[in-house]
N, CA, C and O atoms as a GROMACS GRO file, in nm:
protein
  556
    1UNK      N    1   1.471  -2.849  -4.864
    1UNK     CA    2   1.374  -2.902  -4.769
    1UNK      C    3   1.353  -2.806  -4.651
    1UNK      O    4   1.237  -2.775  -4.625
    2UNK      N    5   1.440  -2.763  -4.587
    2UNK     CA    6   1.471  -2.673  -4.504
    2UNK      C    7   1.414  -2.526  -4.538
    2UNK      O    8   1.415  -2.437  -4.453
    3UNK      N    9   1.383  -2.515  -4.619
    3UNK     CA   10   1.307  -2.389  -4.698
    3UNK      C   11   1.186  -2.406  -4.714
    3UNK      O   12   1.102  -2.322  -4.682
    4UNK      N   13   1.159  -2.525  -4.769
    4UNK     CA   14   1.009  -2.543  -4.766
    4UNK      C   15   0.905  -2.537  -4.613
    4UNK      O   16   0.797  -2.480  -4.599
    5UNK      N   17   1.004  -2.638  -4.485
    5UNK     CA   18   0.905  -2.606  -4.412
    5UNK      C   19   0.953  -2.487  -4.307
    5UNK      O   20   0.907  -2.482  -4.193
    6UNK      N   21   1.060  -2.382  -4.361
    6UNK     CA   22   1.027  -2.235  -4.291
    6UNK      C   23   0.946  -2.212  -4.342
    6UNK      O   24   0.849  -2.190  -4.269
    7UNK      N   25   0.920  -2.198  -4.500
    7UNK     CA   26   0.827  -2.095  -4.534
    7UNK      C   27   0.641  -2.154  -4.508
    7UNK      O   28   0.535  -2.091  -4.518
    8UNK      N   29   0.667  -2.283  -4.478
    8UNK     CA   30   0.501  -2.319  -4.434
    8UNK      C   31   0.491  -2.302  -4.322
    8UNK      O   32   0.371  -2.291  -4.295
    9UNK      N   33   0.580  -2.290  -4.198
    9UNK     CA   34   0.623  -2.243  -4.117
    9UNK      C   35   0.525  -2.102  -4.042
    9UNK      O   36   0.437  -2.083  -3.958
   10UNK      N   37   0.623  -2.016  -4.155
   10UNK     CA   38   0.562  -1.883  -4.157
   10UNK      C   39   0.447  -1.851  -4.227
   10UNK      O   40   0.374  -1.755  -4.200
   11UNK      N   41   0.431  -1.927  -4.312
   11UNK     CA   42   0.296  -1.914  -4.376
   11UNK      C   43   0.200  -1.926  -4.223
   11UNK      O   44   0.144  -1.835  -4.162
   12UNK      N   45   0.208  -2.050  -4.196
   12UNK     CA   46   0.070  -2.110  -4.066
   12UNK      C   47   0.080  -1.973  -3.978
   12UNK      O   48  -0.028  -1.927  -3.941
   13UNK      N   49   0.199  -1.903  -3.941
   13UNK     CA   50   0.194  -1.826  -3.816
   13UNK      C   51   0.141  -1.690  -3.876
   13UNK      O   52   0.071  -1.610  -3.814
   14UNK      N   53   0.170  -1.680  -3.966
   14UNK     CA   54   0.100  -1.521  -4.007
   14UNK      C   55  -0.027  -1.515  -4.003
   14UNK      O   56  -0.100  -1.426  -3.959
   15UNK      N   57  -0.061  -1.657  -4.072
   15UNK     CA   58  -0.231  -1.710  -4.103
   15UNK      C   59  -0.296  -1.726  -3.980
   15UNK      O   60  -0.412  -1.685  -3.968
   16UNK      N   61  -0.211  -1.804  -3.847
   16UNK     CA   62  -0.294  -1.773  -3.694
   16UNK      C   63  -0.286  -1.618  -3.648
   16UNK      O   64  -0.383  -1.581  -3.581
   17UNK      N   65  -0.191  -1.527  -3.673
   17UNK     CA   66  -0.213  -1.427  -3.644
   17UNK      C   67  -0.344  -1.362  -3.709
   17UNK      O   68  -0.418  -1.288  -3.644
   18UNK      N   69  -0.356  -1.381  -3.790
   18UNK     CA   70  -0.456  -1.293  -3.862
   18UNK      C   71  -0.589  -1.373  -3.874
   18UNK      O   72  -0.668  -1.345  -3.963
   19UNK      N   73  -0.617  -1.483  -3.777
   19UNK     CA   74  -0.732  -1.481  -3.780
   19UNK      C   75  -0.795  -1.381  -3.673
   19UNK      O   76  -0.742  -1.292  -3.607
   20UNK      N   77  -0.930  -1.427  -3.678
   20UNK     CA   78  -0.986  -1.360  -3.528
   20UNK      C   79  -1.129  -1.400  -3.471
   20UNK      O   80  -1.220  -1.449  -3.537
   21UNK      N   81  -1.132  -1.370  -3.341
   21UNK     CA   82  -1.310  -1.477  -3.300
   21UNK      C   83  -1.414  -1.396  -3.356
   21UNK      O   84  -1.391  -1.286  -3.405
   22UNK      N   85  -1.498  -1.435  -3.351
   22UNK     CA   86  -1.608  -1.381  -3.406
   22UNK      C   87  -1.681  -1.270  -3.320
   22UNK      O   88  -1.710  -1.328  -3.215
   23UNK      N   89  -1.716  -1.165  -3.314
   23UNK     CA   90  -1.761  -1.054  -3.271
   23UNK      C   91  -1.874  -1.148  -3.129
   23UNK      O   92  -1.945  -1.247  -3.147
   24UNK      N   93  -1.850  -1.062  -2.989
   24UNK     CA   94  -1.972  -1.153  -2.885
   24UNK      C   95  -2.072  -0.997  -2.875
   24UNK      O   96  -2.044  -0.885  -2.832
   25UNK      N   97  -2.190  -1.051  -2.934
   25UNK     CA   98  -2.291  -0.909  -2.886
   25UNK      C   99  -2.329  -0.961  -2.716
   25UNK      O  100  -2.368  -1.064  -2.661
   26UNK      N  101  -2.286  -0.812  -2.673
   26UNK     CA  102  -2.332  -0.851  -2.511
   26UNK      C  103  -2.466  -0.873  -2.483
   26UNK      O  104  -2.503  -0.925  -2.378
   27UNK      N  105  -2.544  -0.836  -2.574
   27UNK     CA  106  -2.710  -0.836  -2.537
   27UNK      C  107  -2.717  -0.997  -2.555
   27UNK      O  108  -2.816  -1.041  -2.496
   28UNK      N  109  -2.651  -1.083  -2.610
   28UNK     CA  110  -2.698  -1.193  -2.635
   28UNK      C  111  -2.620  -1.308  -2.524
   28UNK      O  112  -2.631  -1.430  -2.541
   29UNK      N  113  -2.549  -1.254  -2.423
   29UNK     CA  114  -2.490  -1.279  -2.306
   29UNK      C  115  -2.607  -1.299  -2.237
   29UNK      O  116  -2.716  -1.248  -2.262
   30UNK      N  117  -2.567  -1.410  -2.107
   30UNK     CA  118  -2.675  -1.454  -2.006
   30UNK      C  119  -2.657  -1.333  -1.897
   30UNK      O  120  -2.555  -1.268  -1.878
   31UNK      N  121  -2.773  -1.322  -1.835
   31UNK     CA  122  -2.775  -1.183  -1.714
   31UNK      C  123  -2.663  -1.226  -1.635
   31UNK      O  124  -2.605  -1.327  -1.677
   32UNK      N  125  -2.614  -1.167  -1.519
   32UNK     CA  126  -2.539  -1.253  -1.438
   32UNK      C  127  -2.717  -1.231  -1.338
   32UNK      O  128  -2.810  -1.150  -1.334
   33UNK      N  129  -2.667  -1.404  -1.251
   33UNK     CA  130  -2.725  -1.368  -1.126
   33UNK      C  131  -2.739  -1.287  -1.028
   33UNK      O  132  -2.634  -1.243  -0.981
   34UNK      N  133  -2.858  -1.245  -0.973
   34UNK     CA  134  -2.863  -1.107  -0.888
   34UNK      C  135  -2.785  -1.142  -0.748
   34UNK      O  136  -2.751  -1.052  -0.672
   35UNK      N  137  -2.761  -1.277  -0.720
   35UNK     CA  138  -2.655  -1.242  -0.583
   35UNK      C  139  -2.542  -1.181  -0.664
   35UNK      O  140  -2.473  -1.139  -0.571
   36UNK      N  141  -2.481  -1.149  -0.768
   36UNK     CA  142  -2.340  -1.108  -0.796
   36UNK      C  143  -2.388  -0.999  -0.807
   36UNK      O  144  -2.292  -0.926  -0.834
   37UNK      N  145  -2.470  -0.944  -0.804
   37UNK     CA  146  -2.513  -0.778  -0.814
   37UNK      C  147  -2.435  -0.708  -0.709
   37UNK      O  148  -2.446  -0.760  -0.598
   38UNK      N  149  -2.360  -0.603  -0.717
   38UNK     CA  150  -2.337  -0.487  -0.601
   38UNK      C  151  -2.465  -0.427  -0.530
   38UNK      O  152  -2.442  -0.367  -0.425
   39UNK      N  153  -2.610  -0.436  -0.576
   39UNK     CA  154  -2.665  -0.327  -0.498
   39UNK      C  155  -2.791  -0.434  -0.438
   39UNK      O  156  -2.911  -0.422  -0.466
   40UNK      N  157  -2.746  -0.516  -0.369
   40UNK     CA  158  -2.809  -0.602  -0.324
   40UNK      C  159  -2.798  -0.540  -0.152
   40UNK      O  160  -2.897  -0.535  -0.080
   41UNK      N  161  -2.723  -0.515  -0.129
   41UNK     CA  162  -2.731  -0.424  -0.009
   41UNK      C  163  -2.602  -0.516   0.118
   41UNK      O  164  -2.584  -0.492   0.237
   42UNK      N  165  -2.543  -0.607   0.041
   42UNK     CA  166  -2.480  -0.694   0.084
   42UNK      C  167  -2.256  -0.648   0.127
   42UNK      O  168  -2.153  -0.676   0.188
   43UNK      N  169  -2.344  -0.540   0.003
   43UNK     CA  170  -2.140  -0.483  -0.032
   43UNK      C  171  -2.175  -0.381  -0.003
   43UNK      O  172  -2.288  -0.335  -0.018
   44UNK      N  173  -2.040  -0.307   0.064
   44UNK     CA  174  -2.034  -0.143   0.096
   44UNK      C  175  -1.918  -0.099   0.003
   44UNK      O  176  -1.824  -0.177   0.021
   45UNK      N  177  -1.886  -0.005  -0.090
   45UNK     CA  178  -1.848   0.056  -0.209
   45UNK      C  179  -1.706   0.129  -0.102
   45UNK      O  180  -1.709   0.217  -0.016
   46UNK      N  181  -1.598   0.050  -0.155
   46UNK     CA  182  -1.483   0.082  -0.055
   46UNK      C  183  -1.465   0.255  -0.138
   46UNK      O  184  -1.478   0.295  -0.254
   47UNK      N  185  -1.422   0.335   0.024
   47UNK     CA  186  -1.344   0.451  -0.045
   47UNK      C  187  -1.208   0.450  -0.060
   47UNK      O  188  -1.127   0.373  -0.010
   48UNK      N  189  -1.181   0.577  -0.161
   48UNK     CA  190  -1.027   0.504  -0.186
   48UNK      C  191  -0.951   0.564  -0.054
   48UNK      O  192  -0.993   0.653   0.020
   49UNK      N  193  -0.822   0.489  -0.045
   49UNK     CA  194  -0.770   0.550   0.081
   49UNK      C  195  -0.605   0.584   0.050
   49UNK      O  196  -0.520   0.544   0.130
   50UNK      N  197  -0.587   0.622  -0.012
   50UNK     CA  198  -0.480   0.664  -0.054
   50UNK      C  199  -0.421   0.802   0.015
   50UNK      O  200  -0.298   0.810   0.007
   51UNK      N  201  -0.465   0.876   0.060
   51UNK     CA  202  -0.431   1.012   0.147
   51UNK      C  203  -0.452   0.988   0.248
   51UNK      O  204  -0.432   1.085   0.322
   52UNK      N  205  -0.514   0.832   0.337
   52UNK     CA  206  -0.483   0.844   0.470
   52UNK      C  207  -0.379   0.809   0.514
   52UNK      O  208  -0.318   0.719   0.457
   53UNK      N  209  -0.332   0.864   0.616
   53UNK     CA  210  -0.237   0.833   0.718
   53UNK      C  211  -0.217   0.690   0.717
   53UNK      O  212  -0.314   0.615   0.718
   54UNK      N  213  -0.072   0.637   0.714
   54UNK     CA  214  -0.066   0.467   0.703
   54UNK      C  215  -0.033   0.454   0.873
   54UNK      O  216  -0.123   0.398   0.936
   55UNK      N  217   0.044   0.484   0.925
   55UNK     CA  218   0.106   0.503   1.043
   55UNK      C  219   0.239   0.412   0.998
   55UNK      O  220   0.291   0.404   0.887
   56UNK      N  221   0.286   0.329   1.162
   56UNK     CA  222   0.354   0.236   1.128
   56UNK      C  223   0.331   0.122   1.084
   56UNK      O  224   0.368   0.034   1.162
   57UNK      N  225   0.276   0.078   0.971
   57UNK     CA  226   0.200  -0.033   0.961
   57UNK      C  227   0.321  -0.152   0.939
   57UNK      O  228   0.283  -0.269   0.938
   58UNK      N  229   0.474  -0.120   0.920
   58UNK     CA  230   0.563  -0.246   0.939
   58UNK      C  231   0.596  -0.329   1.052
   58UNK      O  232   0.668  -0.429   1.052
   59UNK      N  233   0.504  -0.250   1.192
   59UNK     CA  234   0.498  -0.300   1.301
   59UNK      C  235   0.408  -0.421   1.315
   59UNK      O  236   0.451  -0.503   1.396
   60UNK      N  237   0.294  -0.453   1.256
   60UNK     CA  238   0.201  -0.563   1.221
   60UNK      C  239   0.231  -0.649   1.210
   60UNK      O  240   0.167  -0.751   1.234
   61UNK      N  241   0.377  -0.640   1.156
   61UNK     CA  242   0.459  -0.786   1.086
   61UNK      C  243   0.517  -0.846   1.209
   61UNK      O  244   0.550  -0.964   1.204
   62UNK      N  245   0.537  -0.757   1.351
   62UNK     CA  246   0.624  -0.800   1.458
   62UNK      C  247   0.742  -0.894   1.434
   62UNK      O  248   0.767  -0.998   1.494
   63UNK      N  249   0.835  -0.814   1.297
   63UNK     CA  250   0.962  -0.859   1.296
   63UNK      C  251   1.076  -0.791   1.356
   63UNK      O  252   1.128  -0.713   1.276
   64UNK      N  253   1.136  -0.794   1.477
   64UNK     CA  254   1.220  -0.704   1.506
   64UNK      C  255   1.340  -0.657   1.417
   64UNK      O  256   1.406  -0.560   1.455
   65UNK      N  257   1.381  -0.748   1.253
   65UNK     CA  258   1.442  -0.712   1.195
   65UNK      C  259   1.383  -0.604   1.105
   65UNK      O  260   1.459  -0.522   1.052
   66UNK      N  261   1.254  -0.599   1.085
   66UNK     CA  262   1.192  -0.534   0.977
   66UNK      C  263   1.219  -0.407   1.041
   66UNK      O  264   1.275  -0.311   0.987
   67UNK      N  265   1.167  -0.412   1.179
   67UNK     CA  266   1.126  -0.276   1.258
   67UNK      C  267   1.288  -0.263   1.264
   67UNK      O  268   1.276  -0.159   1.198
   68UNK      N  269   1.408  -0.272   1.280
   68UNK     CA  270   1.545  -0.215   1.313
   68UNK      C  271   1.551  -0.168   1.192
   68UNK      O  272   1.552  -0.045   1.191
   69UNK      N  273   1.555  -0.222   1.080
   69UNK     CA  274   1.560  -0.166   0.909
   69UNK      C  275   1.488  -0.015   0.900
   69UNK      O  276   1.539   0.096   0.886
   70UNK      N  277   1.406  -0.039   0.909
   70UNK     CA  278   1.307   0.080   0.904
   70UNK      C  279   1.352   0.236   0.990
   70UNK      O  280   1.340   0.355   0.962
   71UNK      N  281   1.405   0.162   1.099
   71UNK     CA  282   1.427   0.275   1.221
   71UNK      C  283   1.576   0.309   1.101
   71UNK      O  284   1.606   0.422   1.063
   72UNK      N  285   1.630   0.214   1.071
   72UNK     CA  286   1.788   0.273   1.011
   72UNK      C  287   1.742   0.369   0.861
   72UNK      O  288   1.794   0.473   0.821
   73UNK      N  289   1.666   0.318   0.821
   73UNK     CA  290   1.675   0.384   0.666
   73UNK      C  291   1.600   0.486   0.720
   73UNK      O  292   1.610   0.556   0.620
   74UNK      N  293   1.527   0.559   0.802
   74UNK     CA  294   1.459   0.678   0.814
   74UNK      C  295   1.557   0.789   0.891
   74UNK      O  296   1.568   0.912   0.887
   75UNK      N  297   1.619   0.686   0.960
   75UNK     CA  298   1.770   0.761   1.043
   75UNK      C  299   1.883   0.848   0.909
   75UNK      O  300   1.931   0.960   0.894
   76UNK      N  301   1.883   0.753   0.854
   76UNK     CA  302   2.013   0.732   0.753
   76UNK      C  303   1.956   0.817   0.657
   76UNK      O  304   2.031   0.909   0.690
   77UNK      N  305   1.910   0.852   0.594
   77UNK     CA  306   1.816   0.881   0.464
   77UNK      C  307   1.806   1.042   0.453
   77UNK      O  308   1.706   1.115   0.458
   78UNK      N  309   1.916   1.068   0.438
   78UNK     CA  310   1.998   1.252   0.420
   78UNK      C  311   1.926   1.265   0.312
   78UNK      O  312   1.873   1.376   0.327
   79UNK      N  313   1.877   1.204   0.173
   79UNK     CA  314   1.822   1.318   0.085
   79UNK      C  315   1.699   1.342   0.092
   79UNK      O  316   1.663   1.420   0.004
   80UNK      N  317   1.567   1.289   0.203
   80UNK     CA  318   1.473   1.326   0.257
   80UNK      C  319   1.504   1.479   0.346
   80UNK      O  320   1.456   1.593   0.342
   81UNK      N  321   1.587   1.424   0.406
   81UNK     CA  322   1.650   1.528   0.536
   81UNK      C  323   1.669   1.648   0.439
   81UNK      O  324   1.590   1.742   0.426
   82UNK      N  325   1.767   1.633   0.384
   82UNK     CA  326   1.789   1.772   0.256
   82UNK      C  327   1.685   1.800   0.218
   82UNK      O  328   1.618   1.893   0.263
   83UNK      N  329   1.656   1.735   0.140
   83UNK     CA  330   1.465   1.806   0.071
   83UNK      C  331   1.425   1.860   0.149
   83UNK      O  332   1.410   1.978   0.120
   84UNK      N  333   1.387   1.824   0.276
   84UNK     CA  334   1.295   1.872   0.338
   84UNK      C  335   1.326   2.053   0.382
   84UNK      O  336   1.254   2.150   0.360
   85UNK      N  337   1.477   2.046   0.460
   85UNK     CA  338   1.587   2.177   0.442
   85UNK      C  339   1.534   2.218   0.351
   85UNK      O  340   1.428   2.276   0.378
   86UNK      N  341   1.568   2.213   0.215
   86UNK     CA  342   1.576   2.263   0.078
   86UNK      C  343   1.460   2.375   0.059
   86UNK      O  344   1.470   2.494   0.028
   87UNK      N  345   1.291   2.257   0.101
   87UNK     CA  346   1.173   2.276   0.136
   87UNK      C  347   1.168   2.443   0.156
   87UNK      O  348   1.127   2.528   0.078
   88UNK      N  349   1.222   2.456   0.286
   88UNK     CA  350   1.160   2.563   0.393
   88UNK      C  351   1.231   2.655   0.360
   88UNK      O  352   1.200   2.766   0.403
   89UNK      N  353   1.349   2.644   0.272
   89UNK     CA  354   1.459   2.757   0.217
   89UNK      C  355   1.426   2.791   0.094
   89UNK      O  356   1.488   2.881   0.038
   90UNK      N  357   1.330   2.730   0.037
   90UNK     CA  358   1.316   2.762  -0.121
   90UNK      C  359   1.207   2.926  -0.103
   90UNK      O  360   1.103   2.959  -0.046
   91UNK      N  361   1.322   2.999  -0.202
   91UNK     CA  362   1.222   3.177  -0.258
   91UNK      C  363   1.201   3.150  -0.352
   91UNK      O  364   1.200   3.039  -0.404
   92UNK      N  365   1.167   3.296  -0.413
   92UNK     CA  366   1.187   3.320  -0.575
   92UNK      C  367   1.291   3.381  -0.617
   92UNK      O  368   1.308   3.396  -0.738
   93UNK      N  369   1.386   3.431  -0.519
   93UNK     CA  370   1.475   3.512  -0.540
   93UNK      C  371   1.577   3.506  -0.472
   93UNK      O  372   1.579   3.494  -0.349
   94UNK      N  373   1.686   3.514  -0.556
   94UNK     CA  374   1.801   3.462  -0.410
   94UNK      C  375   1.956   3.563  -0.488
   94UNK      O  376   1.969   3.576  -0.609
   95UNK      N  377   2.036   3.611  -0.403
   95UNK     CA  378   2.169   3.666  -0.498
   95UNK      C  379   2.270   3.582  -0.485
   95UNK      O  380   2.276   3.546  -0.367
   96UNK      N  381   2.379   3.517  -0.568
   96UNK     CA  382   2.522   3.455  -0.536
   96UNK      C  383   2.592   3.530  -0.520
   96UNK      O  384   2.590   3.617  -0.606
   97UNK      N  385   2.666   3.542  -0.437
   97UNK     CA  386   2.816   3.602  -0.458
   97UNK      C  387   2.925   3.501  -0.578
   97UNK      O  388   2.942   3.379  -0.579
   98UNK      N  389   2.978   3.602  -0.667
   98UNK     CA  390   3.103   3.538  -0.749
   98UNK      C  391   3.204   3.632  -0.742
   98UNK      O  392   3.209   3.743  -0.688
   99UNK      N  393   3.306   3.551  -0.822
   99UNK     CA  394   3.457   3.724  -0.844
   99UNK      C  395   3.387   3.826  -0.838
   99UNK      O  396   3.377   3.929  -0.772
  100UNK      N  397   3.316   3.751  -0.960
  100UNK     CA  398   3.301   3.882  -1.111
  100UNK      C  399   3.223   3.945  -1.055
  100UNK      O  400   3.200   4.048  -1.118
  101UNK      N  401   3.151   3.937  -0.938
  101UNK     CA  402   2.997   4.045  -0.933
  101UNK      C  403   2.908   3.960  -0.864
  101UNK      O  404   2.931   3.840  -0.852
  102UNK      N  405   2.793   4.023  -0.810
  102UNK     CA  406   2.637   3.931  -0.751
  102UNK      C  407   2.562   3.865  -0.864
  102UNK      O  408   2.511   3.950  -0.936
  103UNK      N  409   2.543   3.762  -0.897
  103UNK     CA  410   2.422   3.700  -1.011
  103UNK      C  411   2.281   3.743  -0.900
  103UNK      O  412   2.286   3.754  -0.778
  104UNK      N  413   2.193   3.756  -0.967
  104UNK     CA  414   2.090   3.783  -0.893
  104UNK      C  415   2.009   3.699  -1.027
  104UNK      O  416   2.006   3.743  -1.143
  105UNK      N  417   1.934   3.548  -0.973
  105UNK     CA  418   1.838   3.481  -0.990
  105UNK      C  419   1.694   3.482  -0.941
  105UNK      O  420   1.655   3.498  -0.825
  106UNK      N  421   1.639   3.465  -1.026
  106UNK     CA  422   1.473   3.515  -1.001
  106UNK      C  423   1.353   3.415  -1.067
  106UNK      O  424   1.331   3.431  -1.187
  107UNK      N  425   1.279   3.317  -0.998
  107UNK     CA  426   1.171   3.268  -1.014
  107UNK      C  427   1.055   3.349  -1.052
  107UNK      O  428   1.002   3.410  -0.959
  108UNK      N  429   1.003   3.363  -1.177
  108UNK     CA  430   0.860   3.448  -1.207
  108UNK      C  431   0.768   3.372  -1.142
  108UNK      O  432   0.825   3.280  -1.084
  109UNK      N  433   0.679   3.371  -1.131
  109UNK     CA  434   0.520   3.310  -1.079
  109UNK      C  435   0.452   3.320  -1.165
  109UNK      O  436   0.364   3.237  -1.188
  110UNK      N  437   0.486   3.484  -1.277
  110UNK     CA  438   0.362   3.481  -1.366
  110UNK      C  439   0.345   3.384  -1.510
  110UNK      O  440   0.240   3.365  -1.570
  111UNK      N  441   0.520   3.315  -1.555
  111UNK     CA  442   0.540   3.279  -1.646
  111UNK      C  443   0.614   3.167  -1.620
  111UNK      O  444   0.639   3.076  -1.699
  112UNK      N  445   0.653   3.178  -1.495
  112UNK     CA  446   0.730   3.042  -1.470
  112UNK      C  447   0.884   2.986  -1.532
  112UNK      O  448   0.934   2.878  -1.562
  113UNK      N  449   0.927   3.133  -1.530
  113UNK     CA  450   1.087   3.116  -1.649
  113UNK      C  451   1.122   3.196  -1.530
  113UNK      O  452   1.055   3.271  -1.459
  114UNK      N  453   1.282   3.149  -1.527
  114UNK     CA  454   1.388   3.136  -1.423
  114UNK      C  455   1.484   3.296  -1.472
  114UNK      O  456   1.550   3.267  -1.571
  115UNK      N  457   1.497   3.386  -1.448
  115UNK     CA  458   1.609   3.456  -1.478
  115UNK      C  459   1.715   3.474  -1.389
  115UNK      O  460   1.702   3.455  -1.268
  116UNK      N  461   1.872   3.526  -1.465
  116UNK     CA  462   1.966   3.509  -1.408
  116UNK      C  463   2.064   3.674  -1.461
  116UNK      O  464   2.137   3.654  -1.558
  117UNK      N  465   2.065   3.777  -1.423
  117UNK     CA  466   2.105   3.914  -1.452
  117UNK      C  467   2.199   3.903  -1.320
  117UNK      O  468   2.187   3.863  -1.204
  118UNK      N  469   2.334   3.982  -1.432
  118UNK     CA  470   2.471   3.974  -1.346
  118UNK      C  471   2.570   4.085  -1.412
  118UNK      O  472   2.534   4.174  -1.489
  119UNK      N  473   2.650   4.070  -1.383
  119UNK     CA  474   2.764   4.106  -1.430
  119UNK      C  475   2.783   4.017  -1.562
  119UNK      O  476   2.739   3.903  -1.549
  120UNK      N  477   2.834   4.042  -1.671
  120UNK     CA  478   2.861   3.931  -1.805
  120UNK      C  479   3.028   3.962  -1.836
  120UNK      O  480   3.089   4.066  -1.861
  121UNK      N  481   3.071   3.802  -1.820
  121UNK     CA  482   3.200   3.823  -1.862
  121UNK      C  483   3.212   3.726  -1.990
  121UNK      O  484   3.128   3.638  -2.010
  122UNK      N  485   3.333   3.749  -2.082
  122UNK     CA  486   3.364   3.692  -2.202
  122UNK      C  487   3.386   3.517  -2.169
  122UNK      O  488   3.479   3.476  -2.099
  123UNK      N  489   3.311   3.452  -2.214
  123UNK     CA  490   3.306   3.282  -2.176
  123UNK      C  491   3.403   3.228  -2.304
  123UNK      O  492   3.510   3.168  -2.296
  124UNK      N  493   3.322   3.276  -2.435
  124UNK     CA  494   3.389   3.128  -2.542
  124UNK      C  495   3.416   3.221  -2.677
  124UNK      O  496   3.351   3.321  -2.706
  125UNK      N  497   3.500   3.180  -2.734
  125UNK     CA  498   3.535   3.232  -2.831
  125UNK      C  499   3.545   3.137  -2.956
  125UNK      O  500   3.652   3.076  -2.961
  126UNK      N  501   3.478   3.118  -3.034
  126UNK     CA  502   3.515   3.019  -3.188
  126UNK      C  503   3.365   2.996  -3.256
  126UNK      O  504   3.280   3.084  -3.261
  127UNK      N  505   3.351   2.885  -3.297
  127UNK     CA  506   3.238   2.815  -3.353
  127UNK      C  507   3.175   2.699  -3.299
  127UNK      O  508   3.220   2.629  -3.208
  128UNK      N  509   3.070   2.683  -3.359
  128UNK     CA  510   3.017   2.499  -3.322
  128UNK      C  511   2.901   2.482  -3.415
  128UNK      O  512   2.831   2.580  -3.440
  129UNK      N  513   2.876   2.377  -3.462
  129UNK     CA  514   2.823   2.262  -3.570
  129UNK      C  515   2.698   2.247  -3.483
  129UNK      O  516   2.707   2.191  -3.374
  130UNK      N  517   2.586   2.294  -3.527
  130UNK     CA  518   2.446   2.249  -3.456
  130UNK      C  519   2.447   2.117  -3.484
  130UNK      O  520   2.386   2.049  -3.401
  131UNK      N  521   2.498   2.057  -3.578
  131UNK     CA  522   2.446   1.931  -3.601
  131UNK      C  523   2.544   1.827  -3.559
  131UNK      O  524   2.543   1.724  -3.625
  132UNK      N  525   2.599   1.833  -3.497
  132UNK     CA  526   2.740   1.780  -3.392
  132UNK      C  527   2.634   1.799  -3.273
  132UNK      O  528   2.601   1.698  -3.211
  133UNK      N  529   2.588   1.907  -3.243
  133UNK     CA  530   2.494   1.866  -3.084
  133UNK      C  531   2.364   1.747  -3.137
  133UNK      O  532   2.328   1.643  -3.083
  134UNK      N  533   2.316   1.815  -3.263
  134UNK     CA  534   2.203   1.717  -3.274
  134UNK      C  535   2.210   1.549  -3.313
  134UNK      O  536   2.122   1.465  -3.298
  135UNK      N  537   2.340   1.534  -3.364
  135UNK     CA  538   2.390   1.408  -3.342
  135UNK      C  539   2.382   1.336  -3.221
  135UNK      O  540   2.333   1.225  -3.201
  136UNK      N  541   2.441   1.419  -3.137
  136UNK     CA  542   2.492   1.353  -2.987
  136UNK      C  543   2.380   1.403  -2.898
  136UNK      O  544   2.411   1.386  -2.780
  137UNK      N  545   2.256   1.459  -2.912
  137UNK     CA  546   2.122   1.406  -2.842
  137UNK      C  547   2.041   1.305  -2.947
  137UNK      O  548   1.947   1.240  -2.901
  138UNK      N  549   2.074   1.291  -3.077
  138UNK     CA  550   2.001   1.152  -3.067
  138UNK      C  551   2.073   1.046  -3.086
  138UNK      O  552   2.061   0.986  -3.192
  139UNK      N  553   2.181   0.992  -2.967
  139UNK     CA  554   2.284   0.887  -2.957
  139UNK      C  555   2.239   0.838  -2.821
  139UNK      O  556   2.298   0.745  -2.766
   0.00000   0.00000   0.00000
């Protein structure tokens, strides 16, 4: 019994999935009325404002908790502060000091690939299974 009405069950739901409404030709749609028209001279066509200046606009709210929050997380908020450092210090070219020697790293502009020419010392010695890495990037 229990079989019979899953499977009518699933029968009905596959069968509502797969219906569908009948195609609406828009030409056979009513006009809208001309007050809903935009060029009635009634609406002005907002610009977008996304690159202006917001200012403080959490001041509007005149919550003195909102406004203490705000003053703290802009206070507090070192990885803005860093970035910004980071910002005004970033070259294309910079040398490390190590033991072994200067690495001297280099930003191209023309190709956009990073190089790194140094001194080369002996790192690894043995084997490895490409497919041991390609396992464990698609895990």
């Amino acid at each position: 019994m229990k079989f019979i009405a899953l499977s009518t069950f699933t029968a009905l739901l596959i069968a509502g999935c797969a219906a569908s409404l009948p195609a609406i030709d828009p030409a056979a749609l009513p006009a809208a009325p001309q007050s809903f028209k935009e060029g009635d001279g009634r609406w002005t066509l907002a610009a977008p404002a996304e690159a202006q200046p917001r200012g403080e606009w959490w001041r509007s709210f005149s919550d003195p908790v909102l406004d203490e929050l705000v003053e703290r997380a802009n206070r507090n908020n070192t990885s803005i502060q860093v970035a910004a450092a980071r910002l005004k210090r970033t070259e294309r070219q910079v040398t490390v000091s190590l033991p072994g020697g200067d690495l001297l790293i280099e930003w191209r502009v023309r190709d956009d690939h990073v190089l790194m020419t140094g001194p080369v010392e002996y790192e690894y010695a043995g084997t490895f299974d490409p497919a041991l890495f390609a396992a464990a990037g698609a895990a």
